[in-house]
KELO-322971 format. One line per 3 residues: number of its first residue (from 1); their letters; for each residue x, y, z of N, C-alpha, C, CB. Coordinates in pm, whole numbers, padded with zeros to 5 digits. Atoms other than C-alpha are relative to their C-alpha. Glycine has a CB too. Layout:
NUM	A	X/Y/Z/X/Y/Z/X/Y/Z/X/Y/Z; ...
***
This chain:
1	XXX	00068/00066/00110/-00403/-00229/-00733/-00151/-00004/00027/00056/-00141/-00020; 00161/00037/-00085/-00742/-00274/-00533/-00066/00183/-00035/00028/-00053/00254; 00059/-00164/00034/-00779/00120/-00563/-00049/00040/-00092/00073/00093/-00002
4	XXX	-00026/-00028/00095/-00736/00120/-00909/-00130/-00059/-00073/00128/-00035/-00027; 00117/00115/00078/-00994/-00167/-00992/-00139/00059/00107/00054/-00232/00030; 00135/-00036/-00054/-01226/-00028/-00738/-00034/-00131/00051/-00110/00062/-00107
7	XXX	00044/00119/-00054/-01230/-00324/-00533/00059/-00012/00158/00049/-00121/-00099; -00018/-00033/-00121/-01218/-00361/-00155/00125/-00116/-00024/-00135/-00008/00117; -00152/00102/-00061/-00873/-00587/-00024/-00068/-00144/00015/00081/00057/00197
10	XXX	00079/00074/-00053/-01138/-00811/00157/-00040/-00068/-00123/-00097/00063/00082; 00071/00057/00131/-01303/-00868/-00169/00084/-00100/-00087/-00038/00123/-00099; -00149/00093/00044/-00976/-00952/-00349/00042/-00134/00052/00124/00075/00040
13	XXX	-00059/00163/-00062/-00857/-01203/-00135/-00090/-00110/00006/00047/00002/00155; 00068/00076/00002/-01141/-01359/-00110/-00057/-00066/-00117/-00060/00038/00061; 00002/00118/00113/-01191/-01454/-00442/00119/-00050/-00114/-00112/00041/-00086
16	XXX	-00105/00043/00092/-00842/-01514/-00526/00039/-00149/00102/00144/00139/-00027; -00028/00136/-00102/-00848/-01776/-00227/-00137/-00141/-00034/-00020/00074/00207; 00103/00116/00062/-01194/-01936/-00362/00037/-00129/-00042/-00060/00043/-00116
19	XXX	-00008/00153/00025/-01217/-02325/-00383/-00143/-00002/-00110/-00015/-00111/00172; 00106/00051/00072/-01437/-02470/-00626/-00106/-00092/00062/00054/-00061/-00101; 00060/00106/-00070/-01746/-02657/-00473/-00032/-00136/-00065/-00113/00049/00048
22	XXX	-00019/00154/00070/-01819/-03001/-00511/-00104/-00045/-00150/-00050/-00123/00139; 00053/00028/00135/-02080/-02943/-00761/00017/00054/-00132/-00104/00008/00010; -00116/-00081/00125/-01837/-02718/-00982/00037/-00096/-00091/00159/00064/00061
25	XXX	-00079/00125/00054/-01623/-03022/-01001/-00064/-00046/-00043/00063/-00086/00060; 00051/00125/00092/-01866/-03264/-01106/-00060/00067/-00121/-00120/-00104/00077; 00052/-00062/00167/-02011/-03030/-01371/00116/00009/-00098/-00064/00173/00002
28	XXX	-00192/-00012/00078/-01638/-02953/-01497/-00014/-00133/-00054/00181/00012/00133; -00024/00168/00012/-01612/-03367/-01512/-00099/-00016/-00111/-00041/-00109/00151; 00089/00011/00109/-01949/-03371/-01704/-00010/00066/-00090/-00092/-00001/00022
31	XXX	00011/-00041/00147/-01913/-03168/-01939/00152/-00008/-00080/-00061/00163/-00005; -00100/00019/00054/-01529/-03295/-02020/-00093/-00127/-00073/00140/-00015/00093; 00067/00163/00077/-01731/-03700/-02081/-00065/00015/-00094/-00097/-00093/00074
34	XXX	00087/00034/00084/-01989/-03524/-02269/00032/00053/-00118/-00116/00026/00036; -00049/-00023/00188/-01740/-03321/-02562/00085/-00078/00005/00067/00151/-00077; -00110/00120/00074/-01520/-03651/-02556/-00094/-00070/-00064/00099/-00113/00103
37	XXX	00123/00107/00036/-01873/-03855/-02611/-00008/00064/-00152/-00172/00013/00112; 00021/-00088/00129/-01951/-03593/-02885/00111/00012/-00128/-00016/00143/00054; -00100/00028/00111/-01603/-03573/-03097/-00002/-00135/-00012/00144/00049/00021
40	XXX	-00038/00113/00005/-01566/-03924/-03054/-00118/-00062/-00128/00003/-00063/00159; 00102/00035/00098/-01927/-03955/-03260/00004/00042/-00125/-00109/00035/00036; -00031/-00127/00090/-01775/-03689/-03495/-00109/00044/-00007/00058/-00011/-00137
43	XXX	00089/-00122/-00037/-02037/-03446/-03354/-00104/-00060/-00034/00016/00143/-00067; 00149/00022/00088/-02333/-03677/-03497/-00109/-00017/00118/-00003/-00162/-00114; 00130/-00004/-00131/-02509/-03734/-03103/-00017/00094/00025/00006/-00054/00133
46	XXX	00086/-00060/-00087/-02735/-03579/-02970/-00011/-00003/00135/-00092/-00027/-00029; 00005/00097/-00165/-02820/-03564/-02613/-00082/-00073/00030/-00010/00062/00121; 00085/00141/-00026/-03048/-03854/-02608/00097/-00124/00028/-00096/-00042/-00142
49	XXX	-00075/00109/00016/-02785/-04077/-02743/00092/00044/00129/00072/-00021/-00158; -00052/-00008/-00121/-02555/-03905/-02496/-00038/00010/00112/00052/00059/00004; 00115/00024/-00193/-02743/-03927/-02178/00017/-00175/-00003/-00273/00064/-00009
52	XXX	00018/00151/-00017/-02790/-04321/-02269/00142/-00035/00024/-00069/-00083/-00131; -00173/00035/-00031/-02370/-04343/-02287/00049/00042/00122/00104/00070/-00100; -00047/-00039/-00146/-02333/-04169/-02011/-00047/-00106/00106/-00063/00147/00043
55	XXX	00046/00128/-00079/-02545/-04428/-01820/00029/-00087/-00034/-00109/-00030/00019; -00090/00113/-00002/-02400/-04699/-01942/00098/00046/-00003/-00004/-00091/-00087; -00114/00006/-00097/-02092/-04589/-01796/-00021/00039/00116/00102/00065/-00032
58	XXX	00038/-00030/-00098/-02249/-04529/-01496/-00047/00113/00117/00047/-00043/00010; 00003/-00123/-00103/-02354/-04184/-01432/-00169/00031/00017/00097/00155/-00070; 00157/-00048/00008/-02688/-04063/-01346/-00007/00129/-00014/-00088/-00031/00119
61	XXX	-00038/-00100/00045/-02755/-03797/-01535/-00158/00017/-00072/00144/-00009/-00082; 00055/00014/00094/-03054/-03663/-01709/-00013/00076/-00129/-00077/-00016/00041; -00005/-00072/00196/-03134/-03576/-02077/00018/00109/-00025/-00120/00002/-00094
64	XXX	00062/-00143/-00010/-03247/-03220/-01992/00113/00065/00065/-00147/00017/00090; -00166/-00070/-00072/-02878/-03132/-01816/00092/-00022/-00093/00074/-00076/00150; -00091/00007/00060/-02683/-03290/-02041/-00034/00082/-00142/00035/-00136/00001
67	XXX	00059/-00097/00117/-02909/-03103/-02329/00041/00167/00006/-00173/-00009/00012; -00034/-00159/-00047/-02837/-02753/-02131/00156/-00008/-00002/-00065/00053/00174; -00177/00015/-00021/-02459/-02867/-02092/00025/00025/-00153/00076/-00183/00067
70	XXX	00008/-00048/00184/-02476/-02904/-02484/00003/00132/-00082/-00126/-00036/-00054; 00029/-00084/00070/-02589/-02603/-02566/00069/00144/00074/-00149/-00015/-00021; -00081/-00081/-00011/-02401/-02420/-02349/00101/00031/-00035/00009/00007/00059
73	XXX	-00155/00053/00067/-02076/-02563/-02497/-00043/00027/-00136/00058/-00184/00024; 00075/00003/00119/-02251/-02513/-02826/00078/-00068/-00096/-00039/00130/-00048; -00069/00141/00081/-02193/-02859/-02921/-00178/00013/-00071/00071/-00198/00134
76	XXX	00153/-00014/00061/-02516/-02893/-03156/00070/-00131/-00117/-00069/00208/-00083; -00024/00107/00082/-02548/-03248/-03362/-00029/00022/-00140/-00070/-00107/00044; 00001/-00020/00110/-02505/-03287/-03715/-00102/-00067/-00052/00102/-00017/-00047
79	XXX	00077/00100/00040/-02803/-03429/-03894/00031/-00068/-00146/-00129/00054/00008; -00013/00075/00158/-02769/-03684/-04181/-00118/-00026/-00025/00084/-00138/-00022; 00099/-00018/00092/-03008/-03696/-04448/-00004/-00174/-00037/00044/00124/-00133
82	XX	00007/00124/00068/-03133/-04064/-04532/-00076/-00005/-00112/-00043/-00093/00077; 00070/00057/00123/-03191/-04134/-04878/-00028/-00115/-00044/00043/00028/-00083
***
């Protein structure tokens, strides 16, 4: 199979044995809090508002990560029109 894909044995195993590091996990974690934060608003935050929820539940986190987390997930807020 390794022949076929053009991939050394060594290579293979080694990233079928890969662990996730610890700052995998906590990104994984943060960006599950921040599309529950987001449906839960029915898509209307932003990441301002979400950065402030996130800290008041206790994470330290800032605006500008959770903004790049956003947009990587391409969660994007809905704007309402005030008349």
């Amino acid at each position: 199979m390794c022949q076929v894909l053009d991939v050394s044995r060594s290579g293979y195993y080694k990233w079928k044995n890969h662990t996730k590091s610890p700052r995998q996990i906590q990104k994984e974690q943060i960006t599950k809090e921040i599309h529950c934060i987001f449906l839960e608003s029915r898509c209307l935050y932003g990441s301002p508002k979400v950065t402030s929820l996130l800290r008041q539940a206790g994470r330290r986190i800032s605006q500008k990560t959770v903004a790049r987390i956003m947009k990587e997930q391409g969660l994007q807020s809905r704007t309402v029109k005030k008349y």
